[in-house]
Each structure stands twice: as C-alpha cells, then as structure tokens.
N, C-alpha and C positions, 0 to 999 in steps of 0.2 A: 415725550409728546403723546396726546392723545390722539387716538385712530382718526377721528375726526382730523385735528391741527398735521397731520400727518400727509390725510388726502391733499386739503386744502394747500398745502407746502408745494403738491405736484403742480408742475405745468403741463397740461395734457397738451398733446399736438390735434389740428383741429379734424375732426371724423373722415372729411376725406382724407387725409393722409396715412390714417387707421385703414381705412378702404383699401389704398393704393399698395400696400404690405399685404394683402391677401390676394394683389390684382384683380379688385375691384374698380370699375370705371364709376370715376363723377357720378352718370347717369344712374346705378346702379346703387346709387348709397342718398338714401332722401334722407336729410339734415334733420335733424328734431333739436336746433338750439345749435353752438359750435364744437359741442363732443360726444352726442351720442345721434343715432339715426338709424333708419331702417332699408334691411336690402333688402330690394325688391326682386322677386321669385323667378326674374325673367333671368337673373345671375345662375340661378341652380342649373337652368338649362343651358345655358353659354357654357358653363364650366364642367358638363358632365361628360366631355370624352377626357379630364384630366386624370391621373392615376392617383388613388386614392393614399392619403397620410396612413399613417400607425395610429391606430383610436385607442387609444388609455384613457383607463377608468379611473376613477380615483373615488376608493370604499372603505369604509372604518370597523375598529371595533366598536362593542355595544357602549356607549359615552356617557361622560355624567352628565347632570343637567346642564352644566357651561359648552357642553361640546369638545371635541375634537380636536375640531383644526381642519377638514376636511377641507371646504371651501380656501381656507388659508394654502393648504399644501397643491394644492389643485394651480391656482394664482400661482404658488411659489416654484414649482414644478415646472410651468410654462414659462416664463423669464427665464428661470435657472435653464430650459434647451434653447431658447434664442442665444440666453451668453456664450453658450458652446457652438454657434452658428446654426444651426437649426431653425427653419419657421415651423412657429408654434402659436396654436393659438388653444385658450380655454375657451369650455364653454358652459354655462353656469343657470340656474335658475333665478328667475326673479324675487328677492326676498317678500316672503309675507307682509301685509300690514298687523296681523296678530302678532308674530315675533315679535315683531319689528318694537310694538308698543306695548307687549305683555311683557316673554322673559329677557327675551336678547336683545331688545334695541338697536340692532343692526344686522345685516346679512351679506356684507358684502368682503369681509374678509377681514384683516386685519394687522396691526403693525405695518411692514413696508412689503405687505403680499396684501394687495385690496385691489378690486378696480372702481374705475372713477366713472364720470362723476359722482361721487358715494349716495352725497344726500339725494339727488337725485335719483339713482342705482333702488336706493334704500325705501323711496316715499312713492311718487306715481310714477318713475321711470315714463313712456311712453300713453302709459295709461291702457294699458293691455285686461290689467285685472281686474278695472271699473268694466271695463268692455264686455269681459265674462258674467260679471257681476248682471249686469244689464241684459243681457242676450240670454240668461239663467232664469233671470226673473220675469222677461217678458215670457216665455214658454207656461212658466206658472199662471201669470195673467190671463194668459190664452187661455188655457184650463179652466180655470173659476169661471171664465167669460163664458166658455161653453158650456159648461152646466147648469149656467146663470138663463139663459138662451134656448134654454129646452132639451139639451142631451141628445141630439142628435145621432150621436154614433153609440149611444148605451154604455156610457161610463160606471161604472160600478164606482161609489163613490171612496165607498169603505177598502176597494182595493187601488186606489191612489198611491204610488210611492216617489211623486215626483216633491220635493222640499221646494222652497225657498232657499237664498245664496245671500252670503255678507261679508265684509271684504276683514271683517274685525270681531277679535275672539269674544264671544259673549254668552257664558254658561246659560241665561235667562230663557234664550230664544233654544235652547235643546228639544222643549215641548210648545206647542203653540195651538190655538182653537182658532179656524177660520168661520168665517161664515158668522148667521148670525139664529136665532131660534132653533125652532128643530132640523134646518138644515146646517147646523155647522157639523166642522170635523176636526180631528188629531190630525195637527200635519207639525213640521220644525221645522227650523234654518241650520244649513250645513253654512260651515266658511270657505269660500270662492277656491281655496287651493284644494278644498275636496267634492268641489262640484263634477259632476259627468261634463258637462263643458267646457273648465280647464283640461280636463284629461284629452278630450278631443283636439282640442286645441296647439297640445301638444305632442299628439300623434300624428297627425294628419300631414299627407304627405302635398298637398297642394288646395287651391280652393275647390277643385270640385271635389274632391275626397271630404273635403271640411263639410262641403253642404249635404252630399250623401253620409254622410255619418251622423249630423243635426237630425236628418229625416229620420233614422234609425233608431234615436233615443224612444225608450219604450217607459212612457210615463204611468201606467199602472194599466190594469184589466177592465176589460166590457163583463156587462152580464154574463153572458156567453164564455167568459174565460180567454180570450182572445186578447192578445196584446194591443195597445194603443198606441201607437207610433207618433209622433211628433209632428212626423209629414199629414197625418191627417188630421192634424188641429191646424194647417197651413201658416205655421209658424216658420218652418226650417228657412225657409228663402230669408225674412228677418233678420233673423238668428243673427245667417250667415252675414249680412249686410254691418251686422253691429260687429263683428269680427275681423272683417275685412281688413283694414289695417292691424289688426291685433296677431294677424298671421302672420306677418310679417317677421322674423327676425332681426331682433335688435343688437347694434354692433355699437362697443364702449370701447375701450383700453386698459390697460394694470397700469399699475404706478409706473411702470419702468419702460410705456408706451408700447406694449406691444399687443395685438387684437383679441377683443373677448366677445363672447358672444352670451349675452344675459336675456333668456326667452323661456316664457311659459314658468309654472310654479307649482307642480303639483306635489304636497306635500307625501314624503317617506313613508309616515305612519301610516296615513289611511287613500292615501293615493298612492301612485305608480312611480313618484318622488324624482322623476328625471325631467333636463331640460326637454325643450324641443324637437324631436327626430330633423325638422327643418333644417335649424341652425347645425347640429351635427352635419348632417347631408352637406351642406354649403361648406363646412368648413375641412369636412374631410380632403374637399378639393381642393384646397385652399393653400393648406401648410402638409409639414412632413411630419407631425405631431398635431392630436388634437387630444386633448386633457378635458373629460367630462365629468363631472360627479352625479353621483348619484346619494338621496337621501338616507341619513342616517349608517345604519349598521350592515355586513353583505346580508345578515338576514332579512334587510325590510328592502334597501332601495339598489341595491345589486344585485338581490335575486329575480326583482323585478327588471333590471334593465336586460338583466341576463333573457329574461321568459318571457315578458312582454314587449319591451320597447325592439329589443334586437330583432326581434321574430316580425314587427314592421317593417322595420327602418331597413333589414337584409345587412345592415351594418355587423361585422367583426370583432371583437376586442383583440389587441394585440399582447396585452397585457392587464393587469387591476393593480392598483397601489393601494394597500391595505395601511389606512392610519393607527395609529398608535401611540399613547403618551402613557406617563410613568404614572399619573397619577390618574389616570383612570384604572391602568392595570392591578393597582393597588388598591383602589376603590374593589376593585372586582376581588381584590382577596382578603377583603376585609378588613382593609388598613385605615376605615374613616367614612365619613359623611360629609357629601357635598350638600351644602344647602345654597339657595340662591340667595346672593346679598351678604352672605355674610363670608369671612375669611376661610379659606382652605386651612384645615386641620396640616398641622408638622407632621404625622404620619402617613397624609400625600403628598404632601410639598418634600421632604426631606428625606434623607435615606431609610430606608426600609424593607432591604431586600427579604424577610419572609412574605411578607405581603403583596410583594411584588412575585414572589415564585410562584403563589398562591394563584395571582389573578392570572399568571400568564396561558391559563388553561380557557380565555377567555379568545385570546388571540388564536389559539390553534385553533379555535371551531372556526374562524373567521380566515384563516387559514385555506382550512381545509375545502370550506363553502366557496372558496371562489375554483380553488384545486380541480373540485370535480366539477367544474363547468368547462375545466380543460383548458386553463389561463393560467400561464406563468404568477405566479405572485411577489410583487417587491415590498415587504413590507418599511414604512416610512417613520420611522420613529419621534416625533414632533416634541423638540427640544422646549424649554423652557430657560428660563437665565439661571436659576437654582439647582438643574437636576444632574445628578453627580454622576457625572462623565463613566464613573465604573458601571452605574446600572444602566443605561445608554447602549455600554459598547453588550452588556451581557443578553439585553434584550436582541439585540442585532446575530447574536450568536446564538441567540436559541430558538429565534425565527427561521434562520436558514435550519437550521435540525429538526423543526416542524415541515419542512417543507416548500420555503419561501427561495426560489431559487437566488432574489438579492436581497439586500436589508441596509440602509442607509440612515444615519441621523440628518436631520434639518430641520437647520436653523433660522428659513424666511420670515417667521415673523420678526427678527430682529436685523437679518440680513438681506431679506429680499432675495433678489435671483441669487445674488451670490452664495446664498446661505442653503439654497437647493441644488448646487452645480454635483454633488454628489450622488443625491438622489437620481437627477436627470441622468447621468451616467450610467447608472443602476438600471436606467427605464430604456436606455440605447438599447444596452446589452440584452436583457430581459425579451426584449420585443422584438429582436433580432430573428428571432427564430420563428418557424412556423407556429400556428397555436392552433391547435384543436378542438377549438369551443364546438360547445354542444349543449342542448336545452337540458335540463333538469328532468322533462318527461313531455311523456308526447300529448298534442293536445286533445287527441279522440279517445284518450282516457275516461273512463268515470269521475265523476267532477268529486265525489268523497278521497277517489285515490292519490287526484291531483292534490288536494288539499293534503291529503295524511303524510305525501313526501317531501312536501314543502315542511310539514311540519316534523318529519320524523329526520330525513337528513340537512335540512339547513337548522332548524333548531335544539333539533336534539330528543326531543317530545318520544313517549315511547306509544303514543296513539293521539285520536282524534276524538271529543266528545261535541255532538251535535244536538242542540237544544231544536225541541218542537219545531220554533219558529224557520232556523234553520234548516230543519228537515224537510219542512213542507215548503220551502223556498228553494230549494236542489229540485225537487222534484216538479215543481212550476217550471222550470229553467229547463229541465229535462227536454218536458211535456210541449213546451212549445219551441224546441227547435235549439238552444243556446247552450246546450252541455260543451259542445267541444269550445271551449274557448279558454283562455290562459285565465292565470286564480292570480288577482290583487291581494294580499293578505293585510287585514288592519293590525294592529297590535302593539305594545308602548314598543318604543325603540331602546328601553333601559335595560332591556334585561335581553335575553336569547331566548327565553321563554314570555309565556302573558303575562307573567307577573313582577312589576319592576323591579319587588322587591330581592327577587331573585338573581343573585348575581354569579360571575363568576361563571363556570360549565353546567349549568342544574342538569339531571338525569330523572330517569324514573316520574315527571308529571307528565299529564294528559291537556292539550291543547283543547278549551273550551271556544266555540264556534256557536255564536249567538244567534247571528243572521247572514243570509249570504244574497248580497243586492248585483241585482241585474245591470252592469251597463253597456249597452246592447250599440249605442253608439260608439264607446269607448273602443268595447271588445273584449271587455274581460267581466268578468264575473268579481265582487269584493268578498271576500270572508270575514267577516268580523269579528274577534273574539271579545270574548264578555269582558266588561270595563271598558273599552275603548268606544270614544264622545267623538264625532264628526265634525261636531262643532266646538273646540276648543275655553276653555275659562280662564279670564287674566290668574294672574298670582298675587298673593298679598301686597307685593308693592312693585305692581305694573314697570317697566320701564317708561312708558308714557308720564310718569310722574316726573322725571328727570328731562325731558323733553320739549323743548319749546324754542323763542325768538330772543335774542338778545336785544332789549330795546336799544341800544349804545347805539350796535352796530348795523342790526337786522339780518343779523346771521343765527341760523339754526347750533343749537346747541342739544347737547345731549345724546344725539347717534353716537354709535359704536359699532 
C-alpha cells in the first residue's frame, strides 16, 4: 500500500477525544473539521502547575536527498512508548508547500509511522502558513507605502533588508526589481518557512511576546544608521491580528491514535528548523514523554534546538535519538549516488560493509555533537525490508563504542509502534538518568567566536572565512546593540561541512560565511555560508507533477 491508501485505511478517533488523552477539556480544543483543531493557550495556563514529561529529541545524521526517516522515527518512537503504557505524545512541524510539491511530496511521515489527517497535515493544515505569508508581506507593503508617502522617518532605501515571503519554491523570484524609474530597487522573495515571521511565530511564548517581537523586527537602516523597527512603520499590531489564530497550536493523531502536535515550520537549513516552543510547553505537561524533532542533521536543526530554541523555551532534553540508515552511512563512504527519481544503486541498497565502515565516521561526529551538549545519545537505526540484519546489529555495536549510551533497530515504517517498542525501551532507560545539558557557548560571546564553534566543534571546520559583506554585517549588529544573541547557521544539510559534495567526516576546510542577517525579532543573528538560496528551486521533475484530483473519485492523489 501506498502512504497515502495507508493513511486513508486509518480511522481516526474524532479531536476531542485526541484532546481528552492529554486531559484537554471540550472547551479547550477548537475543532478545525472532525480531526484536527487548535488548543487554545488559556490550556498552557490551567496546566502549568503539572510536573513536566521527559522531552526527547529526535536528530539524524547528515541524509541523502530521500531523507532519513526522522519524522518517521519520531511518529514511530511515540506509539511504540504508549504500547508500553506510557503517555506520549509527538510533536512535529508543519510540512512545507515547497517540499511538499518540489522533492518530497509529503511530510508527514510514512508507511504505518504518519499522523493524519495526512493530506490535510500535508496541503494547508489550519492555514497557519498562508497566515505568515500575509502578515510577512503586509510589513513589506507597509514599507513601499512609506517611502511612497514621503519617508517620514528617513529610510535609507539602499539599506533595506526586509524581502518579500512565498509559500512555494521558486528559483526566479531569488532577485527582484521593485519600484518603478529611478526609484526602483534590489530586493527578493525568501519562502515563508524562512521568513523572520515564521521563526517568531514559533518562538514566541504567548500573544503579547508575539506582538513585542513583530514590533522588534528590524527591517533595514535610516540615514542616520539607526535601525528601523517594525513598531514604527505601525504594522506590528496587524501583524499580530493576522497571526492570531496562527499561534495557536495544532493538535492531530498517528496512525495508531495517539496525540500529535503539528505547529509552526521553520525550515533546518536556513531557519532555526523546530516546531513550536508552544506546543512543546503544552505538551510537556501533558504526557510522560514528548518526542520533538528537530530539522535535518545535529549540525543544522539540533544544534539549533540545543542554542536557540531551549535557551527560550527554559525547556530540558532528557535525551536525543540520533537517526541512522545503512544506506546513507554508505552513501557517506562512498558506496554510491542517490539521485532523486531514480532507483537506489545495489551498493546502498545491499551488503556492503566497507562502505559502510567508511561512512560510519559520519555518525560519530553526530554522535559526538549531541554528547557535548551533555545528552544521553540512543542511536536509532531505521531499518529498511532489504537491509541485512548482520550490518544492522554491527552498526548498533559500534554506536555504543562511539559513545551512544543505547542503540536500537526500528522497524515502524513497516511495523508501526510495534516495530519501535525497542527503540522506546532504549529511550526509557537512556532518559532515566539525570542529563547535564549545556549550551554550546555563551551568548555575550563575540559574534565571529560564536560562529567559529558552531563551525569548528559541530562541523568539524578548522576555521571561519568571513566575506566583506559579512564582515560589515557583524559589525552593524555589533554597533547597534544585537551581538549577544544565539547564531542560526544556514548551510546544505548534505554534508557536515558547506559543501554537499563532501561527505562522510571532511577535515582540514574552512567554513565560508557570506552574509550574517539580522533577525532582531526572532533573536538570533543567521549566518549564511556561500551557496546557500533562502528561497529554494523546484527539481527537474517536481513532485507537483505526480500530484493532483482523481476525477473518478475526487480524491487527492499523488502525496507521500
């Protein structure tokens, strides 16, 4: 069966009763349709003298372009500690409309580890990200409008760094001319999960934190060199009004009905790549387990959840579940080329243990990077129907020799909870203990030093190389107050280094650092290393192409 005929197979139980498993009241859970809805934030506060679950992460190594499995093992992980009596709930971001109809055609999980309503899950959920999209682009409007109107407050045009926002990947709009005669300008469109307004959106600890943060976005410089703030183009109250329900955390189910929480999307690479601080908060209260993922590899969306999101939210890890498959590890040593659409080479698909020894130096760094943040590591091994049981158990055995205090195969895409009951046993044990977490560095650091440790012990880089543009952007940030703040890092998620092509443990390169953008509402500073687009380009053959309405029936077809 396809992921799709999979979900559709489920019978979901209707959202209040998703609700009433977290002891959620009726009141407390607004219906969006009969299985997905939003709890309202009056919940966080009823429930904050309850004693807080164990928060597991759930973080991968560096993946090929099919992915991991994260999302999958995260879904399968959660099920798999209800079957063992446990309440558990996941909590997950909302998949992109870019993925969704560029590489991957779905985000919501997969085989019998998904939560539902998928196509729904998958297309506009709640409509959280139109929401963004809108409240992104009215701030821009606002801008034009006031320069249009006489410049008021002495915008300097040419130091403008606010974009445009679009819900869908489109290389064209990277550069863009506004305006029209000798007043136009260079400005572009970023995609809504890399907008400063998703990220807010997904920090933000309540509405009035949301609307003080809207006020604090810093859309480019005056003459004078003095930041421009948002609150005084009298946009942020707006903003906030088109976000208002968008705050909200959204509550769905897995396949095997038990409570997910699908909020906010800000992507891995070039965002801060975690759900909501919200829905965590609500849910830590909730169950005895909450299972969060974070984007991509530990070096893009775990070290971020480590140094930015935690450092909000005052939230804990009890543990991280480092994913792992055989045919990435192989990929990392050389064993073959994943290309999209076409078949996996028999040298990742099938036995190949030097290639596999090779890439396993891929998983130590990813090991290691969760290690020193002072987190137990279980690594999870994400089985496949073909992969031979010897290289399975050897990878399990030589994770723990890295330093993985457990190591478990699972198998939920084919088995669902059942097929993660071992894993989850792993994650009991593991998280049992007290954890030691600890930021990676402190934030009234120099914003170069911050950058060179992110780059020198989560990637491995043996320095930091800082172009012009960058350097006179550190020093802006400096100069007007915003040094001490945590470093977003951009960069492909294929590699541990900038360069995708680089696999495997690379040594000995130098981390190039483009530009380093301001977002002052967020609260973090981005770095961006050179190659890396904000606004992503479909692929040769889109997954949008496979995608569409079954006249027969008038059912969606084509999600995965």
């Amino acid at each position: 069966m396809t992921d799709i005929e999979i979900a559709r197979a489920c019978q979901p139980l209707p959202i209040q009763e998703i609700g009433k498993q977290l002891g959620l009241s009726p009141d407390e859970v607004h219906p969006y349709g009969r299985y997905k809805g939003k709890v309202a934030l009056s919940a966080l506060q009823r429930l904050s003298g309850k004693p807080q679950g164990r928060y597991i992460l759930v973080t991968a190594i560096n993946p090929t372009p099919l992915g991991e499995g994260k999302t999958t093992t995260s879904v399968g992980l959660t099920m798999g500690l209800c079957r063992l009596g446990q309440r558990a709930v996941v909590t997950l971001r909302q998949p992109s409309l870019g993925p969704v109809f560029g590489i991957k055609g779905g985000g919501t999980g997969g085989g019998y580890a998904q939560v539902v309503p998928m196509e729904e899950i998958n297309l506009h959920l709640t409509g959280d990200a139109h929401a963004v999209s809108s409240a992104h682009n009215l701030l821009s409007a606002f801008i034009d409008n006031h320069l249009f109107h006489g410049n008021e407050l002495g915008i300097d045009p040419a130091r403008l760094s606010w974009p445009r926002s679009l819900g869908v990947s489109d290389r064209a709009l990277r550069g863009i001319t506004l305006g029209e005669g000798a007043g136009n300008r260079k400005s572009q469109f970023v995609i809504t999960e890399a907008s400063e307004v998703m990220a807010i959106l997904a920090l933000a600890s309540g509405q009035a934190d949301l609307r003080q943060r809207l006020g604090q976005i810093v859309i480019g410089l005056k003459n004078d060199g003095k930041p421009v703030l948002a609150e005084e183009l009298g946009c942020a109250g707006s903003m906030a009004v088109l976000l208002k329900e968008a705050l909200l955390p959204n509550l769905v189910q897995t396949l095997e009905r038990t409570p997910a929480f699908v909020h906010t999307g800000p992507f891995g690479n070039i965002a801060h790549g975690n759900c909501s601080v919200l829905s965590d908060a609500m849910a830590v209260r909730c169950a005895d387990y909450v299972v969060t993922e974070a984007g991509f590899g530990s070096d893009l969306g775990a070290e971020k959840f480590f140094n930015i999101k935690c450092r909000i939210s005052g939230l804990k890890p009890a543990a991280a579940v480092v994913v792992a498959t055989l045919r990435a590890l192989k990929l990392h040593g050389g064993g073959g080329v994943v290309k999209v659409g076409a078949p996996l080479p028999t040298t990742l698909t099938g036995s190949n243990p030097e290639a596999l020894a090779r890439g396993f130096a891929n998983l130590e760094q990813h090991i290691e990077n969760v290690k020193v943040h002072g987190i137990p590591v279980v690594v999870a091994v994400n089985a496949f129907k073909d992969d031979p049981a010897s290289e399975l158990e050897w990878v399990c055995e030589q994770s723990r020799k890295a330093g993985a205090v457990e190591a478990a195969v699972s198998t939920h895409h084919a088995d669902g909870g059942k097929g993660s009951e071992e894993l989850a046993r792993a994650v009991i044990r593991a998280s049992a203990g007290r954890s030691s977490f600890a930021h990676l560095y402190d934030v009234t650091w120099p914003i170069k030093q911050k950058i060179e440790t992110i780059a020198t012990r989560m990637y491995g880089a043996v320095g930091v190389s800082f172009e012009e543009q960058a350097e006179r952007q550190i020093e802006s940030a400096q100069r007007l107050g915003y040094g001490e703040l945590p470093i977003c890092m951009a960069k492909t998620p294929l590699s541990l280094s900038h360069d995708p092509a680089l696999k495997g443990r690379p040594t000995g390169f130098t981390l190039p650092i483009k530009e380093v953008r301001l977002l002052a509402g967020a609260g973090f500073l981005t770095a961006v290393c050179s190659g890396i687009q904000l606004m992503p380009g479909l692929p040769k053959k889109p997954a949008g192409e496979r995608i569409g309405i079954d006249p027969r029936t008038g059912e969606i077809v084509g999600l995965s």
